[in-house]
N, CA, C and O atoms as CSV, one atom per row, in Angstrom:
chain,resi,resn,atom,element,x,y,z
A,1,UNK,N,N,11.925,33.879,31.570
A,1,UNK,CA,C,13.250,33.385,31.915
A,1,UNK,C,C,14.139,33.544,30.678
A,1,UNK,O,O,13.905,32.747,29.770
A,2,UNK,N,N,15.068,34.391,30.495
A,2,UNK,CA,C,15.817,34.730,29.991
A,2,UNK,C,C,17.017,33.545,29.122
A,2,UNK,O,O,17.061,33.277,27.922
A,3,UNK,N,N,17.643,33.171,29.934
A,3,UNK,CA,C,18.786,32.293,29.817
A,3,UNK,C,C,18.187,30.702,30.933
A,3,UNK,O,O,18.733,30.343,31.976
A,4,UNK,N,N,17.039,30.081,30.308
A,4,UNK,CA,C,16.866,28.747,31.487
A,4,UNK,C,C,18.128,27.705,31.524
A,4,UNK,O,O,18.729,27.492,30.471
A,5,UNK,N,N,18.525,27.066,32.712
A,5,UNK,CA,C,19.395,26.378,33.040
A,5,UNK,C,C,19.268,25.066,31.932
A,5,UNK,O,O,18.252,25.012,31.240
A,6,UNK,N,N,20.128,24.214,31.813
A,6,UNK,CA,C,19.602,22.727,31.479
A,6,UNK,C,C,18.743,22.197,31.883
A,6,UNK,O,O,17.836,21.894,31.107
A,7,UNK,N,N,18.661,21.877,33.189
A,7,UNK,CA,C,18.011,21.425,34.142
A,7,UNK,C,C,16.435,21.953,33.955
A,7,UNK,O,O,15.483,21.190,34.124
A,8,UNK,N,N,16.266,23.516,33.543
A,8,UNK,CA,C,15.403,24.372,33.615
A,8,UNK,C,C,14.467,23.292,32.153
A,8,UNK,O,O,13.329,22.826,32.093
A,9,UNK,N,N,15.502,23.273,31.310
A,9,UNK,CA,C,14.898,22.855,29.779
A,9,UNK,C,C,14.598,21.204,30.433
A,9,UNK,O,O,13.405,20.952,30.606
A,10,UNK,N,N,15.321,20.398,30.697
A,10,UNK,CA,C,14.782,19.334,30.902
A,10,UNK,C,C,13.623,19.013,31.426
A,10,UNK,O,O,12.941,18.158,30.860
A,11,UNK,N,N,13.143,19.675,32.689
A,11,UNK,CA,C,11.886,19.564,32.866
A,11,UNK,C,C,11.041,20.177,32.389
A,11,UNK,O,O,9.880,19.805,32.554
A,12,UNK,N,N,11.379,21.503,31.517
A,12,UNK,CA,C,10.178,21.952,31.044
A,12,UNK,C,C,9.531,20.408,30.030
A,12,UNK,O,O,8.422,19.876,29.976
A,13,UNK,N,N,11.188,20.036,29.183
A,13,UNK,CA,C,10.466,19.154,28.294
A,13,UNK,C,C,9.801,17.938,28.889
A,13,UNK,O,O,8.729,17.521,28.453
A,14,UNK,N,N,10.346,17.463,29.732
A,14,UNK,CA,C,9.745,15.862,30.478
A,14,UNK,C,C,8.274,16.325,30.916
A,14,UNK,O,O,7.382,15.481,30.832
A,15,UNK,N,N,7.989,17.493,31.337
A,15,UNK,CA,C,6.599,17.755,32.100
A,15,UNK,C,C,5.542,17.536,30.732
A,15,UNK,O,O,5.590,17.737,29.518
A,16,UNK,N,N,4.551,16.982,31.759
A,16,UNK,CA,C,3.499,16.011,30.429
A,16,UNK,C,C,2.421,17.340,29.996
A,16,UNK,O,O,2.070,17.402,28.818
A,17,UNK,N,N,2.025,18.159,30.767
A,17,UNK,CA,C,1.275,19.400,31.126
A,17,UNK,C,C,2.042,20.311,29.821
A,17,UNK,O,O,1.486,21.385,29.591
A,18,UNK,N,N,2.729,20.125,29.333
A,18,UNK,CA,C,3.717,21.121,28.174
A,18,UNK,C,C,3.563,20.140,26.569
A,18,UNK,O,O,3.860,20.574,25.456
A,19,UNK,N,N,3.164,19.118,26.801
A,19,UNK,CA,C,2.781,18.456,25.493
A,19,UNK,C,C,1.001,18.353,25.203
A,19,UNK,O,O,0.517,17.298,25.612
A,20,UNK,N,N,0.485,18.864,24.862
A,20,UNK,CA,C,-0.702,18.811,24.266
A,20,UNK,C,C,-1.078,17.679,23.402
A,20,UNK,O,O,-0.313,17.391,22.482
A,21,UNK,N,N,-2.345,16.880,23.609
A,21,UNK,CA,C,-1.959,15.536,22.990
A,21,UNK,C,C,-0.799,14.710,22.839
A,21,UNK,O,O,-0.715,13.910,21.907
A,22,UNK,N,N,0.120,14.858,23.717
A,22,UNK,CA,C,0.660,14.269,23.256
A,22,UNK,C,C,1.771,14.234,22.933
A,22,UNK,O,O,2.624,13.507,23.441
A,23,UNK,N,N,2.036,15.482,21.499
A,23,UNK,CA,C,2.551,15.136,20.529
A,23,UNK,C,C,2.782,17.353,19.739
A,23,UNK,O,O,3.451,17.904,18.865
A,24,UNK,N,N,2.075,17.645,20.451
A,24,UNK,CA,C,2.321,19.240,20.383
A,24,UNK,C,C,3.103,20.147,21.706
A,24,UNK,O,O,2.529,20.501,22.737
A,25,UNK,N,N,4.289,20.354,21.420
A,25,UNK,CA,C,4.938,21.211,22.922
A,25,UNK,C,C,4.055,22.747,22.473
A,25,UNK,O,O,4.006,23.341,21.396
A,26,UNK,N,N,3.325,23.093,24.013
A,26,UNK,CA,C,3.272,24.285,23.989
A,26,UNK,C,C,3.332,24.817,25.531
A,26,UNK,O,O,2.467,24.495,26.346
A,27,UNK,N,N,4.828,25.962,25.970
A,27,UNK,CA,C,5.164,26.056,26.642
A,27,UNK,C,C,5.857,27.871,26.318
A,27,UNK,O,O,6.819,28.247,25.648
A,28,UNK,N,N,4.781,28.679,27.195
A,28,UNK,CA,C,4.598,29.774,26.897
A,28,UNK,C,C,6.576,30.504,28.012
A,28,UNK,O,O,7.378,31.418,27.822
A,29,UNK,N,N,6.477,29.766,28.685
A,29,UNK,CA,C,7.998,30.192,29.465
A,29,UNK,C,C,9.373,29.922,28.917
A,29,UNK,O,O,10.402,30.470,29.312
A,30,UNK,N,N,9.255,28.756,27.688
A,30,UNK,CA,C,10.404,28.332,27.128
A,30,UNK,C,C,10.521,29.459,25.519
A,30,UNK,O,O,9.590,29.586,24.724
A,31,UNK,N,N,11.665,30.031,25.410
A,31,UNK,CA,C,11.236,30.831,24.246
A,31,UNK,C,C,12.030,30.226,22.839
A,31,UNK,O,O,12.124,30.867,21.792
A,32,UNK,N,N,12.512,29.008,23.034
A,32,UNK,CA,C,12.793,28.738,21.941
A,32,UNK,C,C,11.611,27.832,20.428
A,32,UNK,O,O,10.868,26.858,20.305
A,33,UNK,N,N,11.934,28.527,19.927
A,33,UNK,CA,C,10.832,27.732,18.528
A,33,UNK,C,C,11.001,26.287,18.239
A,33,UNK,O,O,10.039,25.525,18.144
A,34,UNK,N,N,12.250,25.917,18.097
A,34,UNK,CA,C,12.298,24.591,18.002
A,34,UNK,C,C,12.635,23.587,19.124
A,34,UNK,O,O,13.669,23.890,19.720
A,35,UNK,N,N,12.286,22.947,19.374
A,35,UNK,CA,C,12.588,21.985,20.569
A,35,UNK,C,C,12.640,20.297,19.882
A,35,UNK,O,O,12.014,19.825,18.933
A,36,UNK,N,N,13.478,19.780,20.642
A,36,UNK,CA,C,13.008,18.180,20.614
A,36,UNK,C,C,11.967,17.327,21.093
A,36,UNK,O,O,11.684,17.268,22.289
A,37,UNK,N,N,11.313,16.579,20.097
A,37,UNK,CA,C,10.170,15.865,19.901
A,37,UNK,C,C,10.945,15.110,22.032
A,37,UNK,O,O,11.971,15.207,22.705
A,38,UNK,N,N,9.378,14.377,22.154
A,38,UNK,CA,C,9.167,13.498,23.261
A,38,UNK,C,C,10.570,12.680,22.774
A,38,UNK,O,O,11.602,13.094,23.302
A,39,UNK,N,N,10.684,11.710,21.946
A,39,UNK,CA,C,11.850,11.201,21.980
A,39,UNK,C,C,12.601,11.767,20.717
A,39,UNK,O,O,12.107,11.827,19.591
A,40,UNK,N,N,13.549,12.071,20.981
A,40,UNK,CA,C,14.629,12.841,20.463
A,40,UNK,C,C,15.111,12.080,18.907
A,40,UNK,O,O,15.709,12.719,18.041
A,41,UNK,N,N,14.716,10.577,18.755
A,41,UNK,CA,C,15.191,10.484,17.908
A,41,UNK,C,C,14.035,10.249,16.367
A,41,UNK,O,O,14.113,9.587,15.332
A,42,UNK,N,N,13.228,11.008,16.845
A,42,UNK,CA,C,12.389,11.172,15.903
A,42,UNK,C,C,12.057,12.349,15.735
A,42,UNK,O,O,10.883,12.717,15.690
A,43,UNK,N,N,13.644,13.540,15.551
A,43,UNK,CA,C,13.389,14.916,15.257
A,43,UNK,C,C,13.242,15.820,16.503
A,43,UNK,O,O,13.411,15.732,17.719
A,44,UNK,N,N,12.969,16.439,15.884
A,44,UNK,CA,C,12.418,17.794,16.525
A,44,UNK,C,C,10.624,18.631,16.384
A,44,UNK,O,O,10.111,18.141,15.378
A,45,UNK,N,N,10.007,19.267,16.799
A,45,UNK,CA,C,8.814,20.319,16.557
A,45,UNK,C,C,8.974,21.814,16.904
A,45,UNK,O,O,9.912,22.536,17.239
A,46,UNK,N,N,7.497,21.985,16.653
A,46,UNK,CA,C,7.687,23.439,17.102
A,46,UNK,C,C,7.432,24.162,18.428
A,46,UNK,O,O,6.292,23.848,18.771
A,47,UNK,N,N,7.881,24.839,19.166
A,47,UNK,CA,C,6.959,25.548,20.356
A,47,UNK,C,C,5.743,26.515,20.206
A,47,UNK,O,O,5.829,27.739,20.114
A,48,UNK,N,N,4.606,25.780,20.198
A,48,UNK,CA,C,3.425,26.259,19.443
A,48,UNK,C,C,3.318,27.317,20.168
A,48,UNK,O,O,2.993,28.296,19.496
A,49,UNK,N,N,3.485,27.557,21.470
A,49,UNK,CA,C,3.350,28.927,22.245
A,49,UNK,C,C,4.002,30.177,21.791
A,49,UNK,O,O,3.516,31.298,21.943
A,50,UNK,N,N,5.289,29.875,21.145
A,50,UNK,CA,C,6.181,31.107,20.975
A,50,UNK,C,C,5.474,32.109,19.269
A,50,UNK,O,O,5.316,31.556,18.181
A,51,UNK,N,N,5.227,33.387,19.523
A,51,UNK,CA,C,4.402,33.929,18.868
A,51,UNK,C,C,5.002,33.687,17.363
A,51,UNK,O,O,4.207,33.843,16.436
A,52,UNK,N,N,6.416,33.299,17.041
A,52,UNK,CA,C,6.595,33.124,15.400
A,52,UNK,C,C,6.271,31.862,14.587
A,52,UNK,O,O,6.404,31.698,13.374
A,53,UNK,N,N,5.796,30.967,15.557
A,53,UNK,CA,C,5.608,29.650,15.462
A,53,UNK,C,C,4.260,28.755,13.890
A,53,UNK,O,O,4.158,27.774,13.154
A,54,UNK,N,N,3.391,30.386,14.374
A,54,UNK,CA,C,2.700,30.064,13.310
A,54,UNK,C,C,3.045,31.014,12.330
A,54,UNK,O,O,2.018,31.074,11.654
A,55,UNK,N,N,3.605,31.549,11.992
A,55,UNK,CA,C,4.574,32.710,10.806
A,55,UNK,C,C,4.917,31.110,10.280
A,55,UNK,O,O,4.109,30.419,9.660
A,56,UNK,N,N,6.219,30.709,10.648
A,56,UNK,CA,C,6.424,29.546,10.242
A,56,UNK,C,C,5.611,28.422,9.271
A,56,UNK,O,O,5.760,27.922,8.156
A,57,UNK,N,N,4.463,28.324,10.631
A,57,UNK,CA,C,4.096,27.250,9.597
A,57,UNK,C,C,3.147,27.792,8.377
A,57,UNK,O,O,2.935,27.061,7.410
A,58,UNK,N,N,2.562,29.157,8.468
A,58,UNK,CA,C,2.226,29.726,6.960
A,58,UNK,C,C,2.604,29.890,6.174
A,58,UNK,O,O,2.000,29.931,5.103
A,59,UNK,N,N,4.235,30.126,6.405
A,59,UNK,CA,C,5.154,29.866,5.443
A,59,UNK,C,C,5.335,28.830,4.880
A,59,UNK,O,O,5.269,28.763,3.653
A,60,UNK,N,N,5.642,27.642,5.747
A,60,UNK,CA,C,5.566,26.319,4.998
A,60,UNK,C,C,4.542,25.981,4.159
A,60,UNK,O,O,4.709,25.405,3.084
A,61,UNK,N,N,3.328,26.369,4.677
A,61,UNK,CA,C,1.934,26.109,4.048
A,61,UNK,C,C,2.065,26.709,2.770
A,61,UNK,O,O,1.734,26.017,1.807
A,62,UNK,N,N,2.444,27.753,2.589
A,62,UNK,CA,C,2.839,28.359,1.148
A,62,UNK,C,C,3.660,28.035,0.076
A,62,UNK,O,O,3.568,28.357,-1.109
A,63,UNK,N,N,4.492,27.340,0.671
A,63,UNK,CA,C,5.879,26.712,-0.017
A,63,UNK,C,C,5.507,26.137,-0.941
A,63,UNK,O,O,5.433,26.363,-2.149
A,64,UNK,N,N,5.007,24.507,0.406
A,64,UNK,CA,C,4.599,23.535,-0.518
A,64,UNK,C,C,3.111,23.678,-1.171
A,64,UNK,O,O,2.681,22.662,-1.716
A,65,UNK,N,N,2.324,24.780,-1.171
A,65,UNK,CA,C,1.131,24.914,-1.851
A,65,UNK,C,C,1.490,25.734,-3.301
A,65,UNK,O,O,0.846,25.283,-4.248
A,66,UNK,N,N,2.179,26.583,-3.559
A,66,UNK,CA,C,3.394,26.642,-4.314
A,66,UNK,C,C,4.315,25.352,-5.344
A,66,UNK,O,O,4.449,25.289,-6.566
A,67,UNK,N,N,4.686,24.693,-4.549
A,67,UNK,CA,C,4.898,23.474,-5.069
A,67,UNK,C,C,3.881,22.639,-6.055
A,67,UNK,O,O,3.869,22.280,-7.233
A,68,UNK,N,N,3.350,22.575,-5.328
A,68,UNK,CA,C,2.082,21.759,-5.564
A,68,UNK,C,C,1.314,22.394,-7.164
A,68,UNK,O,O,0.876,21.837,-8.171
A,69,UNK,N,N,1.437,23.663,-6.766
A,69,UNK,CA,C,0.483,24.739,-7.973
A,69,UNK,C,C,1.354,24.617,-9.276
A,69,UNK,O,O,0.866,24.328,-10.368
A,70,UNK,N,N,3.240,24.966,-8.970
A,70,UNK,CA,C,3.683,24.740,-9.895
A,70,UNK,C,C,3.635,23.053,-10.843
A,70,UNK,O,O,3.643,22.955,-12.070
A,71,UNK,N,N,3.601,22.220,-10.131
A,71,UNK,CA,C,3.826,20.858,-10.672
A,71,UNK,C,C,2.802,20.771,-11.077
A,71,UNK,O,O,3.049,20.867,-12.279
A,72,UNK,N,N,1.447,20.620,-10.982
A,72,UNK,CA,C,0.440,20.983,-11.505
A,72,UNK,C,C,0.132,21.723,-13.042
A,72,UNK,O,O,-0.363,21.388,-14.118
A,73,UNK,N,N,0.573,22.590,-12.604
A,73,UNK,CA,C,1.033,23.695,-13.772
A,73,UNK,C,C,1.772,23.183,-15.183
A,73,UNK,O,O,1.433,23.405,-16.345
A,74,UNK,N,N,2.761,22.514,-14.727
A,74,UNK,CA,C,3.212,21.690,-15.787
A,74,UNK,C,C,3.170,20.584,-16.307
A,74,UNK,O,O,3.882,20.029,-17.144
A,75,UNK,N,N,1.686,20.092,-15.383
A,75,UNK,CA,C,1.060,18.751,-16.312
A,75,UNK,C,C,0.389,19.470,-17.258
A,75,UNK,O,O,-0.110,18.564,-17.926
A,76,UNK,N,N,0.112,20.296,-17.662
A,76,UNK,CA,C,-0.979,20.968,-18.347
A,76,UNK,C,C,-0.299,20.958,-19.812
A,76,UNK,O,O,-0.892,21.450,-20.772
């Protein structure tokens, strides 16, 4: 689905079958990466389905492991 309606996004998000535990959206028909958390006011996540999703988070994983290496680095 190309362009989904509102309506289209609302239920993808309300449907319980699209949250994994919980607390992970993965919803292979919705193609956006970021979506809003179950309740909205605690952010946003990722759409674990959409194939850049984990690009992302290796990236992050690098960042702050990076981080981490440098600060480290300069206790020394």
């Amino acid at each position: 689905m190309e362009n989904p309606s509102k309506e289209q996004l609302e239920n993808w998000h309300k449907d319980p079958n699209n949250w994994k535990w919980g607390c992970f959206y993965y919803n292979i028909e919705d193609h956006r990466l970021f979506v809003d958390k179950r309740n909205p006011n605690f952010g946003g996540t990722i759409n674990f389905a959409h194939p850049k999703s984990y690009l992302f988070l290796g990236g992050m994983f690098c960042f702050f492991g990076l981080v981490i290496f440098t600060i480290l680095l300069n206790k020394r």
